[in-house]
N, C-alpha and C positions, 0 to 999 in steps of 0.2 A: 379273664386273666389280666393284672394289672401289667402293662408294658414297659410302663417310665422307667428308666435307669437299666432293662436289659438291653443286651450286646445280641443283637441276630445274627445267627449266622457268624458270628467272631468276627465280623465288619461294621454292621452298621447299631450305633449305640441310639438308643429312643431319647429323646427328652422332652418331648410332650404331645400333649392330642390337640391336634388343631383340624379336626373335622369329625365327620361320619354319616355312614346314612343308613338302611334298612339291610344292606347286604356286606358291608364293611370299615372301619373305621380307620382313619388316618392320622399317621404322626409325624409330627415332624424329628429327625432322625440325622446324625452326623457320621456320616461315610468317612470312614478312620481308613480307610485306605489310601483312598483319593484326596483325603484333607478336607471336603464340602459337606453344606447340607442338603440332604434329600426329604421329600415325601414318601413314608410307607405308605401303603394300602394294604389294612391285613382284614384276612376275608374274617368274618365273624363266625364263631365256633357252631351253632349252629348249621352250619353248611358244608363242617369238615369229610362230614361220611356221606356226602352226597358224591358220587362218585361219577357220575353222568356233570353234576353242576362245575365239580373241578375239574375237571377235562375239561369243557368247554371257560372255563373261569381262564385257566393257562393260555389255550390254544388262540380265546381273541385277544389276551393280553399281551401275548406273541407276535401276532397280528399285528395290534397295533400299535406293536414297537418299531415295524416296518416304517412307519408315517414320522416324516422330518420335514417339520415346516415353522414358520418364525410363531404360528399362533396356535401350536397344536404341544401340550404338555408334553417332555420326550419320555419314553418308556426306558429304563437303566438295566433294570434286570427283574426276574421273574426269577424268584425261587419255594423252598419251603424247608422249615426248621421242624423236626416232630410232626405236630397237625396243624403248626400254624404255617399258613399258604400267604405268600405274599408277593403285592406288587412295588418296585422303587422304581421314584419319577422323580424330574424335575422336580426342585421349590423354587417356589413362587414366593416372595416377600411383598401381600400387597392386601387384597380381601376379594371376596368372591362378589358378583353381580347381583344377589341378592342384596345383601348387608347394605349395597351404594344403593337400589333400590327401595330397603325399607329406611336409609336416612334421607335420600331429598330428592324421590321421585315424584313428582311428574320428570326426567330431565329433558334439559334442551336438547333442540331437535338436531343439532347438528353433533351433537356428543351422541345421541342414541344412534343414528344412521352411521357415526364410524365405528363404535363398538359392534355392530348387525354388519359391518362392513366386512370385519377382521373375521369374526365369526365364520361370515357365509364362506371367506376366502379358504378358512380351517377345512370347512365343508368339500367345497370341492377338491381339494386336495385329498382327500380323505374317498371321494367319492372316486375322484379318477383308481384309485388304491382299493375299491370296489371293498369300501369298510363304509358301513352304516352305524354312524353315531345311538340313534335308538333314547337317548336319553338326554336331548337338549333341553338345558333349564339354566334358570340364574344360576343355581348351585356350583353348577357346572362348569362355569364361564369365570375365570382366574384374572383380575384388574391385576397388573403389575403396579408398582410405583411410577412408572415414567408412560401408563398409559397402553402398554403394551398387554394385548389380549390375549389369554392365552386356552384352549380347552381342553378340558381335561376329561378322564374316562372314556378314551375313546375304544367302541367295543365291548365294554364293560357290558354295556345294556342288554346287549343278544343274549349273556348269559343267564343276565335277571329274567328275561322276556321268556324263556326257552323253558327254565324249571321253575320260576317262583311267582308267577302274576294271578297265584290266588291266593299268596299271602300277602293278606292287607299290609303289613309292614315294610313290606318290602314296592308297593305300589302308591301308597298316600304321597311319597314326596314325588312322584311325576305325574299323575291322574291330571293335574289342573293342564301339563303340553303333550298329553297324548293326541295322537295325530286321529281322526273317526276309524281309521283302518288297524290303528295299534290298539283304540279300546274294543274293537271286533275281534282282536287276538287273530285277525290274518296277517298273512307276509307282511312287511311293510319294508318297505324301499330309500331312494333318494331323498324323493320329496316328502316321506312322513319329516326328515331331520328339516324340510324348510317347512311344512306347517308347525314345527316345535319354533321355530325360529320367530315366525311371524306371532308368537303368542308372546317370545321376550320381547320383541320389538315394541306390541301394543302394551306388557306391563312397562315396559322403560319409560313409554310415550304417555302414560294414562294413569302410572303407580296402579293399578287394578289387573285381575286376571279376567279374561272372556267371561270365565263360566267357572261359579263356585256352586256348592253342592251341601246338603247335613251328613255325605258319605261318597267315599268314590265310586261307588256304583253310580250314583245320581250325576255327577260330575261326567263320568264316561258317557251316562246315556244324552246329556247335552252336548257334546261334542259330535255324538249321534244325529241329534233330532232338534235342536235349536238353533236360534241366532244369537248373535250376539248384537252389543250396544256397538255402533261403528268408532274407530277413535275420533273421529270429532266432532262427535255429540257430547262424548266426555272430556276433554278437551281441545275447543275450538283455535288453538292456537298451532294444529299439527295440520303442516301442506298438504294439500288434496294428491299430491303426487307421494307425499309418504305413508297417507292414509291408501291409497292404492296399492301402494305395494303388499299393507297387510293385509286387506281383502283379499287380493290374489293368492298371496301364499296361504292363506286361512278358509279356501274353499274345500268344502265336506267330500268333492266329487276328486280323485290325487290327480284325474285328467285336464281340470281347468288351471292347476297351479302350475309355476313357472315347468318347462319342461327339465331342468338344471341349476343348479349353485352358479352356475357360470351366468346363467341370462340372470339370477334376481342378483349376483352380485355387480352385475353391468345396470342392471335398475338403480340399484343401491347407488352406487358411484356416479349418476346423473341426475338424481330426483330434486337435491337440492340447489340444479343452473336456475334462474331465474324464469327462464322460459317455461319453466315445467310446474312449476311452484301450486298455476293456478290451471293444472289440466282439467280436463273434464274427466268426471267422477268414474269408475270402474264399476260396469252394471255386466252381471251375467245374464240374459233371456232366462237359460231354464237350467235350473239346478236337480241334476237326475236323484239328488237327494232328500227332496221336499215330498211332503206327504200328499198323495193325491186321493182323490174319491174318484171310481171309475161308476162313469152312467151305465145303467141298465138294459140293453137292447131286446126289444121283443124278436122273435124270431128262433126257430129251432137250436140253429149252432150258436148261435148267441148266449140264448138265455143258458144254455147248456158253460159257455164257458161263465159268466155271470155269477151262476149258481156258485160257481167254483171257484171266486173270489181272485180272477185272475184274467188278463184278455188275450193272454195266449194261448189256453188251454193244457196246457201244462200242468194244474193243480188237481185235477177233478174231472169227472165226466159223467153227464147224464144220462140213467138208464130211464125209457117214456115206458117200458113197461110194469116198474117201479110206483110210477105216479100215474095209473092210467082216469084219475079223473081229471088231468091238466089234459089227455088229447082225447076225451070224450064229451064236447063242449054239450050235446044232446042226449046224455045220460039218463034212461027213463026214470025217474023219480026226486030228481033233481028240480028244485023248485026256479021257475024261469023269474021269477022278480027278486030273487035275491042279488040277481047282480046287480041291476040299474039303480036296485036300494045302497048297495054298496059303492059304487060310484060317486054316485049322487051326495053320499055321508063324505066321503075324500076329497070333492071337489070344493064342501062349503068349507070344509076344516083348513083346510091350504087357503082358499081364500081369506078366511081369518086370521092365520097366521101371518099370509102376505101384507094385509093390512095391517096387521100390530106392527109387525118390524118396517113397513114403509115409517110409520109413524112415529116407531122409536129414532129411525136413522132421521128423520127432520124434526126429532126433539134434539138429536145429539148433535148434530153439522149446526144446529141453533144454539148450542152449548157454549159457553163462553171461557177460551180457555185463561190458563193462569201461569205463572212461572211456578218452575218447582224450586221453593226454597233448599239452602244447603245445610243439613241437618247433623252431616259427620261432625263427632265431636261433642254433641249434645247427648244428654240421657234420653234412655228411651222414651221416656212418660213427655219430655222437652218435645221431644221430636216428632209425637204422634200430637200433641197440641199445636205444633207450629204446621205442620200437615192440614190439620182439622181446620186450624183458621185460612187455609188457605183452599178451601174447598177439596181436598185430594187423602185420599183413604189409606190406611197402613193394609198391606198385602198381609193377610195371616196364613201362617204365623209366622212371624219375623225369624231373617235364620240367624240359630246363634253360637259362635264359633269361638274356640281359645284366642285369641289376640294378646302378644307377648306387644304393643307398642298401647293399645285403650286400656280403662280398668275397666271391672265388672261391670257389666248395663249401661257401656258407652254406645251409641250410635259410631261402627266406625268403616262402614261403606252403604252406598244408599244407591238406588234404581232412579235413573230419569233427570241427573242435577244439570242444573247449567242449559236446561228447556224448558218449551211451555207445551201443557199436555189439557185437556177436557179434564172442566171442573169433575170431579168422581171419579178420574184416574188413580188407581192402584198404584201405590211406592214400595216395595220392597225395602227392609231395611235389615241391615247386618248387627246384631248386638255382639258386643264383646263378652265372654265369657271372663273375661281377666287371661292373664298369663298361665299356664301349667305351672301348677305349684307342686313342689316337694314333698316331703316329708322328712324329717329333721333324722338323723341317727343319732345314734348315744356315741360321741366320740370320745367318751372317757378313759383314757389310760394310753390311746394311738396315741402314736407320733403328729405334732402338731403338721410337718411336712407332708406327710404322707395325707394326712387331713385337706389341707389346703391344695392339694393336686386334682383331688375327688370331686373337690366343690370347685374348681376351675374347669373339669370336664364337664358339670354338670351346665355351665355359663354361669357362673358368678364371677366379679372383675375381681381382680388379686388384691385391685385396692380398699375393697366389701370386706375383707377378712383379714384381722385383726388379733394381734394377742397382746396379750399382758401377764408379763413377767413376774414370778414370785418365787423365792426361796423356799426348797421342800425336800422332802427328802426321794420322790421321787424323779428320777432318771431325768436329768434335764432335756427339753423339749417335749417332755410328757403332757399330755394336755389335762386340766387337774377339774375343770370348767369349760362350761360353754352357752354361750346365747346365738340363737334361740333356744332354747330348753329340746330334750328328746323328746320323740314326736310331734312335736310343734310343724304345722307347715308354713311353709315359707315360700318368697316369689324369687326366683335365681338371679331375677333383673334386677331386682331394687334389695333385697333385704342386706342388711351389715351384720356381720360374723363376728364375734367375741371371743376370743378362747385366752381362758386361762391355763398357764402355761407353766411348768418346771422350769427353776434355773439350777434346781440340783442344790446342796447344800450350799453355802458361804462359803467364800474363796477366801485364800490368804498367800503370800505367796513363799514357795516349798525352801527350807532354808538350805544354807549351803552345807554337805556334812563331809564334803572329800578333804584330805588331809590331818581330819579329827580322830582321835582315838577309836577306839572301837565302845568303851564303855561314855566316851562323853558324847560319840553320837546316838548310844540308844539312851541317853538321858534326855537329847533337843529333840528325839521323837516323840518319847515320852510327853515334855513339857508343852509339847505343839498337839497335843489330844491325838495322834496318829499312829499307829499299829503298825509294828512290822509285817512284813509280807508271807505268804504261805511258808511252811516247813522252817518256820525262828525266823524267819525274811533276813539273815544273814548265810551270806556266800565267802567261803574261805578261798583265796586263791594264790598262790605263789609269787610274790613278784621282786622287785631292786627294791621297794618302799619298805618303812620299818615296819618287823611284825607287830600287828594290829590298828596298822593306821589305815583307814578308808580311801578305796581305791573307787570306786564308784558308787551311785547313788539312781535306783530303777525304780517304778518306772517314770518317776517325777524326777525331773532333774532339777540342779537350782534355780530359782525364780518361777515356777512352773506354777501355776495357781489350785493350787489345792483346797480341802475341805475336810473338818474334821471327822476321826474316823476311818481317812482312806489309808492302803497298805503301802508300806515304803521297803523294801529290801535292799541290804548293804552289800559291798563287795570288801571283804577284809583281806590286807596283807596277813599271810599263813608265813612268812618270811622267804628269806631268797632261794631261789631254785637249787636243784640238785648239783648243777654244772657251774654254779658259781666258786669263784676260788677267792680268798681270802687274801691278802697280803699284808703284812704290817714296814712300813718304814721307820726304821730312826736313824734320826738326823741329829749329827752334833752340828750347832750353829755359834760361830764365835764371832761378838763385835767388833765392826769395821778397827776398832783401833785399838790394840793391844792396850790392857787395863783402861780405854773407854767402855761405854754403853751404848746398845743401839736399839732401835726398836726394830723388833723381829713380828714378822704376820706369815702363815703359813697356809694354801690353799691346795686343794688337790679335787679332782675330779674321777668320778669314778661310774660303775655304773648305779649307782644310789643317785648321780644329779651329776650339777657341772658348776664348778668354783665355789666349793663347800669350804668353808674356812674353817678349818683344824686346830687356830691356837695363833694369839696375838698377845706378845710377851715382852717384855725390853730385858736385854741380855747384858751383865756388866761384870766388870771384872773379868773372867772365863767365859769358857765355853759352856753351852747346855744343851742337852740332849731330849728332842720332841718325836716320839711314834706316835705314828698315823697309819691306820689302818682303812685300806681299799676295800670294793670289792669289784670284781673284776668278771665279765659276763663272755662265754663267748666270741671269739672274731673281734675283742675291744681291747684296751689297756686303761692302764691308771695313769694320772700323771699329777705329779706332785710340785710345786714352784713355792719357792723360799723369795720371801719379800725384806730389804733389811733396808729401815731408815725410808721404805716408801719405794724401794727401785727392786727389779726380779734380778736374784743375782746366781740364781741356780734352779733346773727344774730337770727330774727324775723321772723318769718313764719305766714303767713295766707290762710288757704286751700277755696275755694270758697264755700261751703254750708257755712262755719263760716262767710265766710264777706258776704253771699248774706241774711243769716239770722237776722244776728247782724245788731251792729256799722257799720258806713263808714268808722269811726277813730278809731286808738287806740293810748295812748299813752307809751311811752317805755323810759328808763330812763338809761345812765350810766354811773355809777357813777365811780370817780379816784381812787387813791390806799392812804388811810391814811398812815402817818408817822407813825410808832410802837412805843407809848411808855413805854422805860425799866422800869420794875418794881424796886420800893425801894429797896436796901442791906442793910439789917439789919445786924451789924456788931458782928463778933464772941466773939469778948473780946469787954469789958466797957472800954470806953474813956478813955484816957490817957491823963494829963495833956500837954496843949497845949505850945509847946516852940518854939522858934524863931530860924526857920533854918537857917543853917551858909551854904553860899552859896561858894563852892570851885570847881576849877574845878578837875575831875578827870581822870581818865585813863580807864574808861568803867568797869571795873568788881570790883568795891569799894565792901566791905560788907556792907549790908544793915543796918539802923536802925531796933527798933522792929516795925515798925510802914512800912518797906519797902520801905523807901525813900531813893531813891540815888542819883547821877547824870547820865542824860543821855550821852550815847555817844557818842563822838562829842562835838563841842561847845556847844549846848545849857547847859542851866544852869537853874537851879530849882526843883521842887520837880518832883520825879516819881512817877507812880502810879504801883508801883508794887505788894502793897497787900501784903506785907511777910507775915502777921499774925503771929507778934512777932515768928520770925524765923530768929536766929542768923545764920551768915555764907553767903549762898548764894541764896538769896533772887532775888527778880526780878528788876531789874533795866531797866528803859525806856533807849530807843535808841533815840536821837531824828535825824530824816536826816536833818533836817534846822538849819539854825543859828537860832535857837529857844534863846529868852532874858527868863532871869531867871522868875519864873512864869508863864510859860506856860507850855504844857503837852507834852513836847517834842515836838516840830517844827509842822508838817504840819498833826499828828493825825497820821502818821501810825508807832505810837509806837509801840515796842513788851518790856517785861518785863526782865530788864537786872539781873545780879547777882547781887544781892541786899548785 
């Protein structure tokens, strides 16, 4: 079942696979509760209806969620969805001990002794907590970014160990750090988790594992019944105090290895003082594990247990009346020279034998040895020539294994390098089978994403896989194309991915159709090659907009990048609702100045918009009369402003209870500005007889008569209106600015009153 993109459990959302092994796969995963990311662990379908396997799957992942320490993965929670059972951990942002392994191991000795450091400390921790790890490997062992070690699956293994360790799938990825007591399938304890230890320790120290195999059975029974290469014979660059510590923990007997995580993590954190660097070697006398030949003893009880292929007597037991010609040495008819004939034939054969092999062994100590050249890396045919020239034999048959880093029939591990061994010594040599290769699918018509998720599970890098876009009329991100071709195999490491890919038709972009007609927007659908939408793709709907002009535009809105062909659906004013009320206003409007002209602009608002302009007129002579008609919505009003000459000289309001109550109409009226006129001067003194002014010109500041008459100043000429009121001396005389003729009031009326 694909997981990417589901929600488990309504908490934690998947977004990709970044592991797996033979029992269950892991993803990395965003805890939407908590805001972080986590590692799922979901157990693999396979093992849902194991009913014994999930009991025990929960109960040690429960377990050991007990364990809180800075190098031990933390366990979040243990649930299950349907049949999928899962574990949430800690993420780790970093790579696992493998991966740093298969890019630049051998490494240094004091990086591999504090990772084996951090490790062991997990360990005891874990062991005081009487939890046995069971599954220590690179895989296992989580490289943070800043160096921080962290292990993971702890307890997991007892439940691999318990129901599946006959299914080879589930046993390939730990066979190579099975402890000799885990490939026997007995208990295994403390110290199987530090013989797993000391097998990362020596691949960190050596890039090599102990003991490879053409099958994990062969692999198990080496860990049974062989030695191994020491680490430094295969790299002589590692301390005799670190090469000790892996002996120790890598002994076949659980009795000679450290007694605790505690003592080899106190090893660990001392081996590289100086003092210690160049210890003497770590030799055991007798390893209760090594195959023996038990001699033969003449004698009753003896030969009795002998027979029996054992010297305790425990296996077997001799009955002498079974074999009565073994206790009847003078059997009557027994021929007495057959035995000294038979002696006699075993004693000269052993002595010939004795002689051949004294012989052989002082042809071979006379044997001149050689180095053994370093062959990793060369082809096999290279490597059995550079062998051949150097006196030393290829082991057949060379074992040969997938290798995801050599290609086919590379040399890429060898027996014996970096020593000198007797010409005619046997080399073992590892040939690469190439990488596990695929087989291609027919990805024709999937989703290119979904595509590229499958081949990122499988390990191909995301920057291997590639598309190329084309116009089609298939579903854009449709994959339309693909290289390498279906059923083509392919290598996941190296090969580059091709897909040709949908961009879906031609884009353009969606024009704008709100406010338009109803008939000139299905004309720019039309012209745009575009098809209205299901059931006419027009929607009638009531609104304040005029009936038939476009109120919306689904599911493209404007500028929205379209393609011909696709469906557009209108939303049409059906006109205004039921509860709209109607008003009309007329307005008689007369200019500012009785028999002037004025320009009139008239605005009103309603619920149709806000500052609609109704009529822009110039009004002369009389008055003229402009209806405007509102409409008026619910809880709103209308309001109407008269503009004249450019300034608001009146604005009408009607709220809608008033116009849904009332009148449809009202009328409104405004009126201009009357001329003002000056009231009568009743004069202060009584008439004075009337004389005939003598018109002269003057010099501007004349004294006035009593009566305030002067000349203005300037040319004109005639009477001022100065007003002295019989006031000799300096009375008010007109100014006039125009060539004002005598009899006028000083030129153009902006007299002011001169000194009279």
């Amino acid at each position: 079942m694909n997981m990417i993109g589901h929600e488990l459990s309504g908490r934690y959302e998947i977004i990709t696979r970044i592991g797996g092994g033979g029992m269950a796969l892991v993803y990395k995963a965003h805890d939407i509760l908590l805001n972080r990311y986590v590692a799922i662990k979901v157990l693999r379908q396979q093992f849902v209806h194991d009913e014994e396997f999930i009991r025990r799957f929960r109960r040690e992942a429960q377990s050991a969620a007990s364990l809180s320490h800075p190098n031990v993965v933390s366990i979040y929670d243990v649930g299950q969805e349907d049949e999928t059972h899962y574990i949430v951990m800690e993420y780790v942002e970093g790579q696992n001990l493998n991966e740093i392994i298969l890019e630049r191991a051998p490494l240094q000795t004091d990086e591999a002794v504090g990772i084996a450091i951090q490790i062991c400390d997990a360990l005891e921790h874990a062991h005081h907590n009487q939890i046995i790890h069971r599954d220590i490997k690179p895989h296992n062992i989580l490289i943070g970014k800043h160096g921080r070690v962290k292990v993971t699956d702890f307890g997991i293994a007892r439940a691999v160990t318990s129901s599946t360790i006959t299914q080879t799938g589930s046993v390939i990825g730990s066979v190579h750090y099975f402890s000799p007591e885990h490939a026997k399938g007995v208990s295994t304890g403390e110290k199987s988790d530090l013989y797993s230890l000391g097998i990362v320790l020596y691949q960190m120290l050596t890039g090599r594992l102990p003991f490879l195999g053409e099958s994990p059975i062969s692999v198990a029974l080496k860990h049974l019944q062989e030695s191994f290469e020491e680490p430094r014979v295969v790299n002589p660059h590692i301390p005799q105090s670190v090469e000790n510590i892996i002996m120790r923990s890598m002994r076949k007997n659980p009795s000679e290895r450290y007694e605790s995580a505690t003592e080899m993590v106190h090893d660990l954190e001392t081996c590289l003082q100086p003092d210690r660097l160049n210890e003497s070697k770590y030799v055991v006398d007798n390893d209760m594990e090594a195959t023996r030949v038990m001699p033969a003893i003449r004698g009753s009880g003896e030969r009795t247990r002998a027979l029996a292929g054992d010297d305790t007597g425990t296996f077997g037991s001799y009955d002498a009346a079974k074999h009565p010609e073994e206790s009847s040495a003078g059997k009557p008819g027994r021929k007495k020279w057959v035995k000294p004939l038979v002696t006699i034939g075993v004693t000269i054969a052993s002595l010939a034998l004795l002689i051949w092999g004294f012989l052989f062994f002082l042809d071979y100590i006379d044997m001149e040895e050689v180095d053994v050249p370093y062959v990793v890396g060369l082809t096999e045919q290279d490597a059995r020539t550079m062998l051949e020239e150097h006196g030393l034999k290829v082991q057949e048959p060379p074992n040969r294994e997938v290798n995801e880093e050599f290609e086919k029939g590379y040399v890429f591990q060898q027996t014996k390098q970096n020593t000198k061994v007797k010409q005619g010594a046997l080399i073992q040599l590892y040939v690469s089978l190439g990488p596990k290769l695929e087989r291609m699918e027919d990805y024709t018509g999937q989703r290119f994403t979904d595509v590229r998720q499958k081949l990122i599970d499988l390990g191909v890098e995301q920057d291997r896989i590639k598309q190329e876009e084309v116009h089609d009329q298939q579903e854009p991100g449709r994959i339309l194309g693909q290289r390498p071709a279906p059923d083509e195999e392919f290598d996941p490491t190296k090969t580059e991915f091709v897909f040709t890919v949908s961009q879906g038709l031609e884009t353009f972009a969606m024009p704008n159709l709100i406010g338009k007609s109803r008939d000139e927007a299905i004309r720019i659908i039309q012209d745009h090659e575009l098809k209205l939408g299901p059931g006419g793709g027009i929607i009638d709907e009531g609104s304040y907009k005029t009936q038939g002009e476009v109120l919306d535009q689904s599911p493209y809105k404007p500028n929205d990048p379209v393609s011909k062909g696709m469906e557009v659906s209108i939303t049409v004013s059906s006109g205004f609702p039921a509860d709209a009320v109607e008003h009309i206003f007329n307005i008689e409007v007369f200019p500012t100045q009785s028999g002037g002209a004025s320009e009139v602009r008239i605005v009103y608002s309603d619920a149709t918009g806000e500052n609609i302009e109704a009529a822009r007129q110039t009004v002369s002579g009389g008055s003229q009369t402009f209806s405007v008609k509102a409409i008026i919505k619910p809880d709103s009003e209308a309001r109407v402003t008269v503009y004249r000459d450019g300034t608001p000289v009146h604005t009408i309001y009607r709220a809608y209870n008033d116009a849904k109550s009332g009148s449809k109409t009202s009328q409104e009226t405004v009126l201009g500005e009357e001329e003002p006129v000056p009231p009568p001067v009743e004069p202060e003194n009584p008439p004075v007889e009337e004389f005939e002014p003598v018109f002269e010109e003057t010099e501007g500041n004349q004294p006035g008569d009593n009566n305030g008459n002067g000349n203005g100043n300037g040319n004109g000429r005639g009477k001022g209106n100065g007003n002295g009121n019989n006031q000799s001396g300096n009375g008010f005389e007109q100014q006039s600015e125009g060539n004002a003729e005598g009899g006028n009031d000083g030129g153009d009326g902006n007299n002011e009153g001169g000194n009279g």
